[in-house]
N, C-alpha and C positions, 0 to 999 in steps of 0.2 A: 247294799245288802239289806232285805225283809222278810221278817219272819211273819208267819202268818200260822197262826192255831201251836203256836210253839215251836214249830218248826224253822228253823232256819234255812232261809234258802240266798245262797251264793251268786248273784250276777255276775255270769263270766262276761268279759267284755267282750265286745263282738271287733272278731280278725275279719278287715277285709280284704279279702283276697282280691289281687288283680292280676289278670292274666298278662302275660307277656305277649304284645302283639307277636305276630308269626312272622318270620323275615320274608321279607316279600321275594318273589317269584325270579328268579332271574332270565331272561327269553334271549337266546341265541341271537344275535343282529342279525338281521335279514344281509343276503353275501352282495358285496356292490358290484354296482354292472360293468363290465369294462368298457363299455363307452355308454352314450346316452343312447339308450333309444326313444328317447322323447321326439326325436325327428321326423322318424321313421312315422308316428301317427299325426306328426301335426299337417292342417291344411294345407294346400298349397296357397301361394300368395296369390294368384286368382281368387277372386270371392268363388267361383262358381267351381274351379279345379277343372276347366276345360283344356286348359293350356296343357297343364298335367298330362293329363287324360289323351291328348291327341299324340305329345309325343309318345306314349309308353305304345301307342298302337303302330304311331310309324317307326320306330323300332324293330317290333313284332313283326310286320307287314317285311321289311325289307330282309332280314331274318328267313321268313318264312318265303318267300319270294326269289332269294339265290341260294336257300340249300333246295326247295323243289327244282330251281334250273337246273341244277348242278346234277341233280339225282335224275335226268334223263335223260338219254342216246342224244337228243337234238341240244341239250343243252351243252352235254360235252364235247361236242363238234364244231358249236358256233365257239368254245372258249379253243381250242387247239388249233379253227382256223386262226384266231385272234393273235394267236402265239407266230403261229407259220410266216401269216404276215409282217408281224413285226421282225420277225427275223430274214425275210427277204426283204422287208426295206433296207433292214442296216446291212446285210450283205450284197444289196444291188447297190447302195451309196459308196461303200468299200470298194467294188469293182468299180466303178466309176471313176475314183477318186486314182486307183491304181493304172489304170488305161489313161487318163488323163496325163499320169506323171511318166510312166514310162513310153510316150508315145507322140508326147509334146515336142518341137524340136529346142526351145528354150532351155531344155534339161541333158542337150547334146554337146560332148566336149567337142568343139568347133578344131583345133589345132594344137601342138604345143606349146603354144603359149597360154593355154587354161591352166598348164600345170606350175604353179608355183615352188622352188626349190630355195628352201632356207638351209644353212648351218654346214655347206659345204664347204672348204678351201683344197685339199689334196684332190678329192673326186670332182671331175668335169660334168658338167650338164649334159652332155649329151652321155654321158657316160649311165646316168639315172633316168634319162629320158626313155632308154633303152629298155628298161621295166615296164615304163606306161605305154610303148610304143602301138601295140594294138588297142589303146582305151581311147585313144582316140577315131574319131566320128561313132562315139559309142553314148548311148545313155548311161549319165552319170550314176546312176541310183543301181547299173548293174555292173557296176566295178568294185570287186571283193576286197576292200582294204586289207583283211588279213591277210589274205595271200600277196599282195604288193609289199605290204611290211615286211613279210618273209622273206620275200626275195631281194629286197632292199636288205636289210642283218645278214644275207649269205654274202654280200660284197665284202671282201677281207677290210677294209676302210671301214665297213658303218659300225659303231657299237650297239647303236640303238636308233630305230627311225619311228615316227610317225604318220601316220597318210587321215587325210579328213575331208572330208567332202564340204565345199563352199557353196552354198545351192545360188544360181540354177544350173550353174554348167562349169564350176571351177573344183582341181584339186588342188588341198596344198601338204607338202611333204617337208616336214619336219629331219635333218640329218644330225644326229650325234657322231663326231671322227673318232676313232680311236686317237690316242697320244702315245706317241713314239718314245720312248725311254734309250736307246740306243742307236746304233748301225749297224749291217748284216752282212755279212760277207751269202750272196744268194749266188752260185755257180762263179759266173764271169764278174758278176754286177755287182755294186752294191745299192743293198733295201734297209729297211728301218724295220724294227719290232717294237712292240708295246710290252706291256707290263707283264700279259697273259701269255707273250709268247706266238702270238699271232704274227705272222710275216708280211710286212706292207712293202708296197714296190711306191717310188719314186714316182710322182707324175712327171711327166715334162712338158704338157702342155703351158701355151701362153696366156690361154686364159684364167688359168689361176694361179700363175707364177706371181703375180701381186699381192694373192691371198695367202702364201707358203707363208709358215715362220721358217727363218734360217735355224738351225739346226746346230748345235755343237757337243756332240757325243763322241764316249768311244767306241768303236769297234768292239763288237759280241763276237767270240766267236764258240764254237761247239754247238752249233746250233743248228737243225738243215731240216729243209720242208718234208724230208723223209721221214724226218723222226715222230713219234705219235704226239698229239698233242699236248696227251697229260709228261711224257718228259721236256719238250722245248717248257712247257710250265715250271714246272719243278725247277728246270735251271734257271730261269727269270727271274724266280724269287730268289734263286741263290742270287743272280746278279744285282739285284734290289734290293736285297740286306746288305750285302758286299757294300755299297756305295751309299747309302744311307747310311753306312755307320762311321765311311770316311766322313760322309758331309755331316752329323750332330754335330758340332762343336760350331758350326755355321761359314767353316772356312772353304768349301766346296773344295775337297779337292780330290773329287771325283773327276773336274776340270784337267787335271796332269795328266791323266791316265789316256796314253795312245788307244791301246786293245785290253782286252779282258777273256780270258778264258774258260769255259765255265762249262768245261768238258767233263770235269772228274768233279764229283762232288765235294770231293774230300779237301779238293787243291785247289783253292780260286788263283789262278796266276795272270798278273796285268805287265804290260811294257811300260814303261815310266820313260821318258825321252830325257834322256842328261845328254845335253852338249848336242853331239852330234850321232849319237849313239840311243840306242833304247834298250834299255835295261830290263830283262824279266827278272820279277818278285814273284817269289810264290810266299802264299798268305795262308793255305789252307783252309779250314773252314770256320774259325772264328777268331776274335778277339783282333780285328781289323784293322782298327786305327792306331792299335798300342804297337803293332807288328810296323802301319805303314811310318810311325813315328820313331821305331827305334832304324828302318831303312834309312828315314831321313837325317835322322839325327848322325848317323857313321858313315853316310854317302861321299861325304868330301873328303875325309881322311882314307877310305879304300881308293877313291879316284885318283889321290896322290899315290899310293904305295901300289894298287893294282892297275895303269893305263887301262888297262886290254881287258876291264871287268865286264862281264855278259850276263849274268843273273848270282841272283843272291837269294836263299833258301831261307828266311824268318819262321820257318815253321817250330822252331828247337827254341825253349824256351832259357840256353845260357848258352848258346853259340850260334853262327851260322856258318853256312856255307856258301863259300864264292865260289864261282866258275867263270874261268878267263875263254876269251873270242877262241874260237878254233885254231893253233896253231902257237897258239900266244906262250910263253913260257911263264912257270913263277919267277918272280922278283927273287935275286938271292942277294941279302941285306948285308955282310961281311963274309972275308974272305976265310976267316975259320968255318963260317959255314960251307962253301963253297970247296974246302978241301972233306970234307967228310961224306963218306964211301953213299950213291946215290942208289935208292931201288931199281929194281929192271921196271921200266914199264913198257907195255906192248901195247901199240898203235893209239898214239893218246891223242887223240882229233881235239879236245879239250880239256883244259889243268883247273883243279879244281882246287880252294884252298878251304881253310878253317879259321876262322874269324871270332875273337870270342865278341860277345854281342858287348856293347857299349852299356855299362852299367850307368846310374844316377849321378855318379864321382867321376872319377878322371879314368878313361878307359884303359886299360893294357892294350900294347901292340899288338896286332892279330899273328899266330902264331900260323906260319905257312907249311904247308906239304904238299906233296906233290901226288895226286890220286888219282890214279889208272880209271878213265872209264871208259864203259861201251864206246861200241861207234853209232855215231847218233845222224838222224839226217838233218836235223838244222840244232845250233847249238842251244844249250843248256834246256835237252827236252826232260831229261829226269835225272832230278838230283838224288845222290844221296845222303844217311845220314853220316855224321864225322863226329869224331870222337878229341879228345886232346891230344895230341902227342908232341913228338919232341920235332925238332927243326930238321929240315934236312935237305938239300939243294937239289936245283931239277936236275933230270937225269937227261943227259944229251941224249940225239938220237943216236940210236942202234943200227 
């Protein structure tokens, strides 16, 4: 502070102002390049870039060179010859190659003995020769295996064949046999059938009688070459459940069984041979083995009380029924039986009883009567069912 003439005068102090620098500038990044193109301008490794330079031109040059060809009448003529020939070369080599093979005699089945035959024993050779019979003195390459296969599977024997050609001049034929599961009553003769139903005749030639398995089946019968396919089928599988369910247990006794019946669906009925005799069962159509075990199990004690027994009905699940040989009469077991008043019966070609089935314990005596049936043409063709009743002695004849 100084005053001056009186006056006072106040030094303000001096404010220095300082500006605030200005925030500097922000600039967007330049956007980065997806790849370098630093490449693209740098030299080439030639010092002089002639190297460069002459490819980019024969590039160009050749470029320019087959799309002009291309673009004119004489160019697309010399490129279609170009084609034409290539493709009569490969189809004049073709021909050639073809002429060659069908025309060679090395490619000719010389006789039957080109034809080789595997996987026969029932079918004879000359019996399959018979198929090839005109392929021979024939070129091999024009024998139609498919149709030799065909007619090879229509032989009732083949299940499946194969035929293939051996080059240069051999066939060889592959046979699959059907398998026989049976015997066949065919007219006079007897033949074999398989699983399917198909009917196989017996060879008898010598030349594969070393080949045959022996055979031990029984007799099928209901079965005949007239009948349609699909039913000899249908019964097969009956007769091949039938006997499949004697043999699970592993005892085969599919073995016992003389014949088989396997007419009626409903009624499987087999001959069983006891002694000197063969017995018809009927089994019906299921529960096989428990039917043929409850026959077996009461077969000796009926043998003793009924001689003269011809079939046994196991269809009834708490009784059966017997049926005595043509002529035979019931057993009458005391003489109070034998006085008490007998039914009329008319023309009884065979007597048929009631048998109660042999339970787990100790059986009851089968309870006898004496039951009127049809007249029949061989015995015990159809049973009936039977009921319990009371005892009653047979009726002499009238």
């Amino acid at each position: 502070m100084s005053s001056k003439g009186g006056a006072t005068v106040l030094d303000a102090p001096q404010v220095s102002r300082v500006q605030k620098a200005a925030a500097p500038r922000r600039f967007a990044g330049a956007p980065s390049l997806r790849r370098d193109l630093a490449e693209d301008f740098e030299a080439p490794d030639d010092a002089d870039g002639e190297g460069y330079v002459s490819k980019r031109s024969r590039s160009a040059m050749r470029l320019r060179l087959g799309s002009g060809l291309l673009r004119t009448n004489a160019g697309r003529g010399i490129a279609a010859g170009a084609v034409v020939a290539a493709l009569a070369a490969v189809a004049g080599a073709i021909f050639g190659v073809r002429h060659y093979l069908l025309h060679n005699e090395r490619f000719v089945i010389q006789n039957s003995a080109s034809v080789q035959i595997i996987g026969n024993s029932h079918l004879t050779r000359p019996q399959l020769l018979s198929i090839f019979g005109e392929d021979v003195d024939r070129n091999i390459l024009t024998v139609s295996l498919a149709d030799r296969r065909a007619e090879l599977e229509r032989l009732p024997w083949v299940e499946h064949a194969t035929v293939m050609r051996l080059l240069p001049d051999k066939l060889r034929v592959s046979i699959v046999e059907r398998t026989p599961v049976a015997f066949v009553r065919q007219g006079g003769h007897i033949g074999l059938v398989d699983k399917t139903g198909v009917l196989l005749d017996m060879s008898v030639d010598d030349d594969t009688a070393a080949q045959r398995p022996h055979y031990s089946f029984p007799v099928v019968t209901g079965l005949s070459g007239d009948d349609p396919e699909s039913t000899r089928s249908a019964r097969m599988r009956l007769f091949t459940s039938f006997t499949a369910d004697l043999d699970s247990e592993g005892k085969k006794l599919s073995d016992k069984l003389s014949e088989v019946d396997v007419s009626n669906p409903e009624d499987v009925k087999a001959l069983i041979p006891e002694g000197s005799v063969d017995i018809l069962v009927h089994f019906g159509d299921h529960d096989f083995l428990d039917r043929y075990k409850k026959f077996e199990e009461n077969l000796p004690k009926w043998r003793v009380d009924y001689p003269k027994l011809a079939s046994a009905d196991m269809r009834y699940e708490r009784q059966v029924v017997l049926e005595m040989q043509r002529g035979a009469e019931v057993p009458v077991k005391s003489a109070d039986d034998a006085a008490a008043p007998a039914p009329k019966a008319a023309e009884k070609p065979a007597a048929k009883t009631v048998a109660a089935a042999k339970a787990k314990s100790v059986a009851k005596k089968p309870v006898a009567k004496a039951v009127a049936a049809k007249p029949q043409a061989k015995p015990a063709a159809h049973l009936q069912t039977a009921f319990d009743v009371k005892k009653h002695p047979q009726a002499g004849p009238q």
